[in-house]
C-alpha positions in Angstrom: 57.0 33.1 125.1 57.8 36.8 124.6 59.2 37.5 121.0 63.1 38.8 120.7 62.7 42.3 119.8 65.4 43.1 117.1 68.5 44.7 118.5 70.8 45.2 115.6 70.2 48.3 113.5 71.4 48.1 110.2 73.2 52.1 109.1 74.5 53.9 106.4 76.8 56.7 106.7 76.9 59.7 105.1 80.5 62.5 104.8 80.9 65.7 103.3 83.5 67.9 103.3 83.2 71.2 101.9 86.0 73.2 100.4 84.5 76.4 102.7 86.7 75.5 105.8 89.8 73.9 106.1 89.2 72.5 110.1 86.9 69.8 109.1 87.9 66.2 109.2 89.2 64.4 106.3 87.2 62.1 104.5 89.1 58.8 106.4 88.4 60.6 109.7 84.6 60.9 109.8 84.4 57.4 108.1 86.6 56.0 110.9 84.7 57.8 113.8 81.4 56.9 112.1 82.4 52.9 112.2 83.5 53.3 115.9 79.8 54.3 116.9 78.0 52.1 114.8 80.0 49.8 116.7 79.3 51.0 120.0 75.5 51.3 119.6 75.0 47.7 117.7 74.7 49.3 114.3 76.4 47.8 111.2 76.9 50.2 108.2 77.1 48.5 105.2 76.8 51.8 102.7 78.9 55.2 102.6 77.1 57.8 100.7 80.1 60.7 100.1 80.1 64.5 98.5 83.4 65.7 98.8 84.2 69.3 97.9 80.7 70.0 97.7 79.1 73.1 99.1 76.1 71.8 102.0 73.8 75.0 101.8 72.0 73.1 98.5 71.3 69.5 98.8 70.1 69.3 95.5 73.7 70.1 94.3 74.6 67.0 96.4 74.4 64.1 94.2 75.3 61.3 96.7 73.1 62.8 99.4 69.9 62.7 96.4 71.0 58.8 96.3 70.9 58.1 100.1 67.6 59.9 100.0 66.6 58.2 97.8 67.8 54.5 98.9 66.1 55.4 102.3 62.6 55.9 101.2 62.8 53.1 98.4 60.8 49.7 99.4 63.3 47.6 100.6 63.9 50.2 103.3 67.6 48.9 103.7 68.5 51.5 106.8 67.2 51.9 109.8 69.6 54.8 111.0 71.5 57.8 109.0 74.9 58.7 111.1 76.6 61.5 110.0 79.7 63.0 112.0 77.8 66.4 112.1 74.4 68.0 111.7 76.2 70.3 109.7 77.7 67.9 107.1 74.0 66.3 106.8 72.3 70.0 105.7 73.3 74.1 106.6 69.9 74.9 105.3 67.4 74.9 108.2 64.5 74.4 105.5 66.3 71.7 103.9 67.2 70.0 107.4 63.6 70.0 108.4 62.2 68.7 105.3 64.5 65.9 104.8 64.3 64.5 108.5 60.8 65.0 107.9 61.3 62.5 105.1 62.9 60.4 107.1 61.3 60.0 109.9 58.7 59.2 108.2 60.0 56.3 106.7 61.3 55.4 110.0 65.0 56.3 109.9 66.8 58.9 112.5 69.4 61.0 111.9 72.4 60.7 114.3 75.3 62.7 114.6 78.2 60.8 116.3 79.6 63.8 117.8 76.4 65.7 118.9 73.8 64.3 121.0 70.0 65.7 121.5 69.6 66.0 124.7 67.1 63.3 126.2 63.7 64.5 128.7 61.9 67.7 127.7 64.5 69.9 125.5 65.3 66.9 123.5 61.1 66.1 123.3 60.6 70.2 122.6 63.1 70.0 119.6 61.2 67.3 118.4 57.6 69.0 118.8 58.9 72.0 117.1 59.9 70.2 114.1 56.7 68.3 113.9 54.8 71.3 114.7 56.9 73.2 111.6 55.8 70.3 109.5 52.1 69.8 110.2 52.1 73.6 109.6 53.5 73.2 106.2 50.9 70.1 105.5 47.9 71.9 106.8 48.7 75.3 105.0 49.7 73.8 101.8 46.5 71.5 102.2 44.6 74.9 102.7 45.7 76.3 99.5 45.0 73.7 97.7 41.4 73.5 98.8 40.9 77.1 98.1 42.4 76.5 94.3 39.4 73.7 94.0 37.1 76.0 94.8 38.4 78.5 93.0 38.4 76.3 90.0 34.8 74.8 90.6 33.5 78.2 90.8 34.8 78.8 87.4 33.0 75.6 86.0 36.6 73.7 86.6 37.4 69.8 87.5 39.7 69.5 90.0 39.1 66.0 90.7 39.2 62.5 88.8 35.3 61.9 87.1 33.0 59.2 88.1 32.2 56.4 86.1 30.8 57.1 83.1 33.2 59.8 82.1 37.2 60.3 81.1 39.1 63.1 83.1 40.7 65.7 80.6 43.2 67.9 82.3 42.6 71.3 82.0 39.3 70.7 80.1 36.1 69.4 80.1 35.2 65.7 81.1 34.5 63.2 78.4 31.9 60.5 78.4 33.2 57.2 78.3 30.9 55.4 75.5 31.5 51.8 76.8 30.6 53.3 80.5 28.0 55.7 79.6 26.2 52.7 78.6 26.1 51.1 82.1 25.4 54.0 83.6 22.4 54.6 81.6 21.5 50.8 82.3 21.7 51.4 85.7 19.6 54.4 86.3 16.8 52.8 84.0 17.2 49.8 85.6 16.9 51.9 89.2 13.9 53.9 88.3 11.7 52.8 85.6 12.4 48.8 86.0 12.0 49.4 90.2 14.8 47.1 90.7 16.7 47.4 93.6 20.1 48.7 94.6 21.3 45.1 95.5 19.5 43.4 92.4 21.7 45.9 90.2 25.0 45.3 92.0 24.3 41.2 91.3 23.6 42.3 87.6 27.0 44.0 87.5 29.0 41.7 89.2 27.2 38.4 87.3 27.4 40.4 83.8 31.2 40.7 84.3 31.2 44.7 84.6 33.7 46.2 86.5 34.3 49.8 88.2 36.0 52.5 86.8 39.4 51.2 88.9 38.7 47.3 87.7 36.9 46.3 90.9 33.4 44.1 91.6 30.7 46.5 91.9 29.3 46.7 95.8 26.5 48.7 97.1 28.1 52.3 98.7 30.0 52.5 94.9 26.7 52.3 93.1 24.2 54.2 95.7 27.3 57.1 95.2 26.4 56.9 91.5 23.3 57.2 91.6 23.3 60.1 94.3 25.8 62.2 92.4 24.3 65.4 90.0 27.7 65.1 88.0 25.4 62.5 85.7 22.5 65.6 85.6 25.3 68.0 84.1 25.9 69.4 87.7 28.8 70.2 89.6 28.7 69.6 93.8 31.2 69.9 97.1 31.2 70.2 100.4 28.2 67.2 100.1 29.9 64.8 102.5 30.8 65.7 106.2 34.2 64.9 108.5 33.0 61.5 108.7 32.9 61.4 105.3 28.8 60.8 105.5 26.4 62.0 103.0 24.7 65.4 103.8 21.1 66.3 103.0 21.3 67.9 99.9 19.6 70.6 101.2 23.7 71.5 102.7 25.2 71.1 98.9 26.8 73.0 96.8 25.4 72.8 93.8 26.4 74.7 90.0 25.8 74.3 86.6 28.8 72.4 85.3 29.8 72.5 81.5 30.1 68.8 80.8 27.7 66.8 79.0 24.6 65.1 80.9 23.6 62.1 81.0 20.7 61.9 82.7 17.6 64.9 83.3 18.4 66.9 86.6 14.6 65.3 87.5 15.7 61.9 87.0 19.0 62.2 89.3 16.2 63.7 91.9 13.7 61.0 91.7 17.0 58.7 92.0 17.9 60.5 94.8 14.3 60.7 96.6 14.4 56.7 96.2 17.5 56.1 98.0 15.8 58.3 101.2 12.6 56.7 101.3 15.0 53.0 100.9 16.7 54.2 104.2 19.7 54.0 102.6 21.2 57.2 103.3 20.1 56.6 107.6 22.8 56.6 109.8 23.0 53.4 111.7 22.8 53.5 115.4 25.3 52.8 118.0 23.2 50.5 120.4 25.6 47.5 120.0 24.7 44.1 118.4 21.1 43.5 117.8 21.1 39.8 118.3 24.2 37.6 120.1 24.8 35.7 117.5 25.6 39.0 115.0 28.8 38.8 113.9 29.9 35.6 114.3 28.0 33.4 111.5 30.0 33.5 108.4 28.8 32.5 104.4 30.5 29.4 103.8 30.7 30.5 100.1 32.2 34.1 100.3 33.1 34.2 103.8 31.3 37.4 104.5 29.0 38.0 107.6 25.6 36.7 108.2 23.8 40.2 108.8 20.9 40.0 111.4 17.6 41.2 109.5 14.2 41.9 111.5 10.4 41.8 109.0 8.3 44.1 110.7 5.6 42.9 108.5 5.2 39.6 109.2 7.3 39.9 112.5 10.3 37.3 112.4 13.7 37.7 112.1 16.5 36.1 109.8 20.0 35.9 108.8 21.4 36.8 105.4 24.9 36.7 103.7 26.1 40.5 104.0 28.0 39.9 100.3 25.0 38.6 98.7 23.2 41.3 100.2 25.8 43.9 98.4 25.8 41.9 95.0 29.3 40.3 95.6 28.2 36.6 96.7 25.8 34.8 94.1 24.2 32.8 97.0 21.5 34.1 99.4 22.9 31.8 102.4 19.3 32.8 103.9 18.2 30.9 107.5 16.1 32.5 110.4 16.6 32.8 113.7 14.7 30.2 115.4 16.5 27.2 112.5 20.3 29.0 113.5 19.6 29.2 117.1 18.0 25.5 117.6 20.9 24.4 115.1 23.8 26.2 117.1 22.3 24.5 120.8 21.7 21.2 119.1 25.5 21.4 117.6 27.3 22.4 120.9 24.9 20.0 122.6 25.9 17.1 120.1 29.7 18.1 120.5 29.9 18.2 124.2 28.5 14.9 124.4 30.7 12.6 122.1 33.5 13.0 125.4 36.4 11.2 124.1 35.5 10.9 120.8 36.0 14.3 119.5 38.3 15.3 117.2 40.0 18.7 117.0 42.5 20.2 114.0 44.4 22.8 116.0 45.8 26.0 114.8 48.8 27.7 116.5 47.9 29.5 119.9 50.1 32.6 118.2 48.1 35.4 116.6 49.1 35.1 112.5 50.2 38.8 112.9 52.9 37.8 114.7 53.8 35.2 113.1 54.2 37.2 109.8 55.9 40.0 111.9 58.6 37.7 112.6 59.0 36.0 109.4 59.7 39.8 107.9 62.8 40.2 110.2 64.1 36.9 109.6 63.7 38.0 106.3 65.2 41.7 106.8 67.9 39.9 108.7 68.6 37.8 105.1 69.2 41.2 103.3 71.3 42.2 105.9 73.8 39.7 105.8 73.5 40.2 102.0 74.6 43.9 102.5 77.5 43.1 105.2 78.9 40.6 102.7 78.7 43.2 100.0 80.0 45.8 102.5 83.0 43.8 103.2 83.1 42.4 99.1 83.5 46.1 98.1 86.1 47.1 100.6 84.1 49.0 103.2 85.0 46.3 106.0 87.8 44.1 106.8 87.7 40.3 107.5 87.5 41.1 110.8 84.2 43.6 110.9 82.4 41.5 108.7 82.7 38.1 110.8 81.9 40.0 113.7 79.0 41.5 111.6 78.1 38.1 110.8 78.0 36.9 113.7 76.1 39.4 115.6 73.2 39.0 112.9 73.0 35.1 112.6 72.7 35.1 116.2 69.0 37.1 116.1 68.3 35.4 113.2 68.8 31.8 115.1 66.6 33.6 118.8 64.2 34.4 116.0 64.0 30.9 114.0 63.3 29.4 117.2 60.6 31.6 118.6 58.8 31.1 115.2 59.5 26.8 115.5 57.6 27.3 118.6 54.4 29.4 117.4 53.9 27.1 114.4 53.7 23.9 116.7 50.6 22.3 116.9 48.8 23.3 120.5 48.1 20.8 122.5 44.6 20.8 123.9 42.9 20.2 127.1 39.6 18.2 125.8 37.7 17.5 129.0 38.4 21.5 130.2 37.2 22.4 126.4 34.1 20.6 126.7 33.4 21.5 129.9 33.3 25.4 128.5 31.3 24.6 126.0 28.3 22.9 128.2 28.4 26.1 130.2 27.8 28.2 127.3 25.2 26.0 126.7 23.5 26.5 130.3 23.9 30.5 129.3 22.7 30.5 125.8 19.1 27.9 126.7 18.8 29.9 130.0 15.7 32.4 129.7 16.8 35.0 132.5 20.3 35.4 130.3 20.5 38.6 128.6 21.9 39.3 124.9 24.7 40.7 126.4 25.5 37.9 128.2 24.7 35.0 125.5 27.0 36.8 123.3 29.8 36.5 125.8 29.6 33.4 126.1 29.4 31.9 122.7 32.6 34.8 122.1 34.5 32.9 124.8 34.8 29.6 122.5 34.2 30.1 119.2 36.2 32.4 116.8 33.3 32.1 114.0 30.3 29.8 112.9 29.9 29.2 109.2 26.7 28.0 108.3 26.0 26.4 104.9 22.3 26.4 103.7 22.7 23.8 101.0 23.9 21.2 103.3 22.5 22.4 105.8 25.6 22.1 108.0 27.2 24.5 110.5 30.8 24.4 111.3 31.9 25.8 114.9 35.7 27.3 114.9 36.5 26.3 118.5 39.0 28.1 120.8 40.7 25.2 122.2 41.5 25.3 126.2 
């Protein structure tokens, strides 16, 4: 079942009338011709914004036209369209014009005017280019100049940017250390070099110890590996160290000057901390060769939810499967299991499950992705304020009796498509158990068969099971089934 797209557009209107030229409409004019289309083109407007005798060339002198502005771009997002009688009324500044559609299109709102259509096909598509084009001009300039004022200012011993841990930005001075941080950090880098303990053993510390980062979140690896690589602890200043990706470079490729901050650590320490992270393979790029076993990615922890990663020990040549937020210091259990327990587990499962026939037992979720289900629940909700702002519209005078029933009525009516569709993707599925066990002895056949590839094993178990979380204290795996 498709999902009912929503067809009413909820509008506000907005009038001037200047006291330049004397051929412009009145006031009751432009509101009248501005209801007529909204009716038309199944809009409701349930807000006027008006600045009458007020010059357009400034919209900063236009208070109403600040509030609309503002009401647009707020949270609740009440409009979806802007109609206004005239381009001119909405701006006679071409700057202006620009910049505020620019504002509102990106909050997804279009300006119409009711008696001047953009052409559709390619003039209508140019005019549209042009102003985007005007716009990412401004963004990438003004982005430009900014970058050159950092550098500018970092040449100069300046900090443009917020500190790392361990220190308090001052504006338009020097950095102060953080005494309750400094601590940690100088915890951490002993901890990292003289106690040999590992990046992972130090992010559990953290975590366990109740420590927090400098914007009140559980420590992980990548924030604490970008501690302990960063100079800015050796008194030292650095950019252009990460690439367009946003990777590490050597630091051979940094930038690096004498900053004017305290240190905390010896420039020799922060490159002994640095030459441990290279010879951990921690700054490696990973390879794009696709999954390295067919069961990566789909065993889950069953404590913290988080991935079982695939692990290979050269040394005494097996392979295992560890919790990925354990691994990262953010799960306090290992969740540890090779490959030969998960994979005789897994057959022996599926194998068990295909062969209890009638007496299986499924707990169903809907067939409907949740994404879609939340999608419609917003607009049954946006629908809510609606008929909040039509009934406000007609409380205040804006609309008759008449308008607002037939508002009313237009808006209930999507509301009711919408209700049903989302009755309908909540239901329990019904399931098909002999097709659903049938699947899951083929996968079987694929997954035991020698002459299957990866490739091919990792299809198969992908075809009926969403995840498999596997818990090592009980022992226990649970499959999460896509039912037929």
């Amino acid at each position: 079942m498709q999902a009912p797209k929503q067809q009413i557009k909820s509008a506000c209107a907005y009038i001037r009338v200047s006291t330049e030229q004397q051929e412009e409409l009145s006031p009751d004019s432009q509101r009248r011709l501005l209801k007529e289309y909204a009716e038309k083109n199944n809009m409701i407007v349930t807000k006027f914004y008006e600045d009458l005798g007020i010059s357009g060339r400034k919209a900063d002198k236009r208070p109403e036209f600040q509030n609309m502005i503002s009401d647009c771009k707020s949270k609740d997002h009440p409009y979806d369209v802007v109609l206004v009688w005239k381009f001119s009324r909405f701006a006679r500044n071409q700057e202006e014009s620009i910049l505020y559609k620019s504002l509102l299109n990106k909050a997804k709102i279009e300006v119409v005017s009711v008696s001047e259509s953009v052409p559709d096909g390619m003039v209508g598509g140019l005019v549209e280019r042009i102003f985007e084009w005007m716009d990412e001009y401004y963004s990438i300039n003004l982005s430009g100049e900014a970058k050159r004022g950092w550098e500018e200012k970092r040449l100069k011993g300046g900090y443009p940017a917020s500190c790392p841990y361990g220190y308090d930005y001052v504006k338009g001075g020097i950095p102060k250390i953080n005494e309750e941080e400094i601590k940690i950090v100088r915890k951490i880098f002993d901890m990292y070099l003289y106690d040999d303990r590992s990046a992972s053993y130090i992010t559990k510390w953290l975590n366990q110890n109740g420590h927090r980062t400098k914007f009140g979140r559980t420590w992980d690896n990548r924030y604490l590996i970008d501690l302990l690589v960063n100079p800015f602890f050796a008194g030292k200043i650095r950019w252009k160290a990460f690439d367009e990706n946003k990777h590490l470079k050597p630091i051979s490729e940094w930038i690096i000057m004498d900053g004017v901050h305290d240190a905390i650590i010896t420039m020799e320490e922060f490159e002994e901390a640095y030459k441990k992270r290279i010879a951990c393979g921690a700054l490696k790029r990973r390879g794009a060769n696709g999954c390295k076993n067919w069961l990566s990615g789909m065993v889950k922890c069953s404590h913290c939810g988080a991935t079982l990663i695939y692990c290979k020990e050269s040394k005494h040549n097996y392979s295992y499967f560890r919790c990925k937020g354990y691994i990262n210091g953010l799960c306090s259990h290992a969740n540890y299991v090779t490959e030969n327990k998960l994979t005789e587990d897994i057959v022996a499962g599926l194998k068990n499950i295909s062969g209890l026939n009638n007496e299986i037992c499924f707990k169903t979720k809907s067939e409907y992705h949740n994404n879609d289900i939340d999608s419609i629940s917003k607009q049954i909700g946006e629908i809510d304020k609606k008929l909040k702002r039509v009934r406000n519209a007609f409380v205040n005078g804006i609309d008759t009796i008449e308008e607002y029933k037939a508002s009313k009525e237009k808006l209930e009516a999507e509301k009711k498509d919408l209700e049903k569709y989302l009755t309908k993707s909540t239901s329990p599925t019904k399931t098909d158990k002999k097709k659903m066990l049938s699947n899951i002895e083929k996968v079987i056949n694929i997954i035991t068969d020698d002459e299957s590839d990866m490739f091919r094993k990792s299809q198969a178990i992908q075809s009926i099971c969403e995840k498999i979380v596997y818990s090592k204290e009980a022992d226990e795996i649970d499959f999460f089934f896509y039912l037929s």
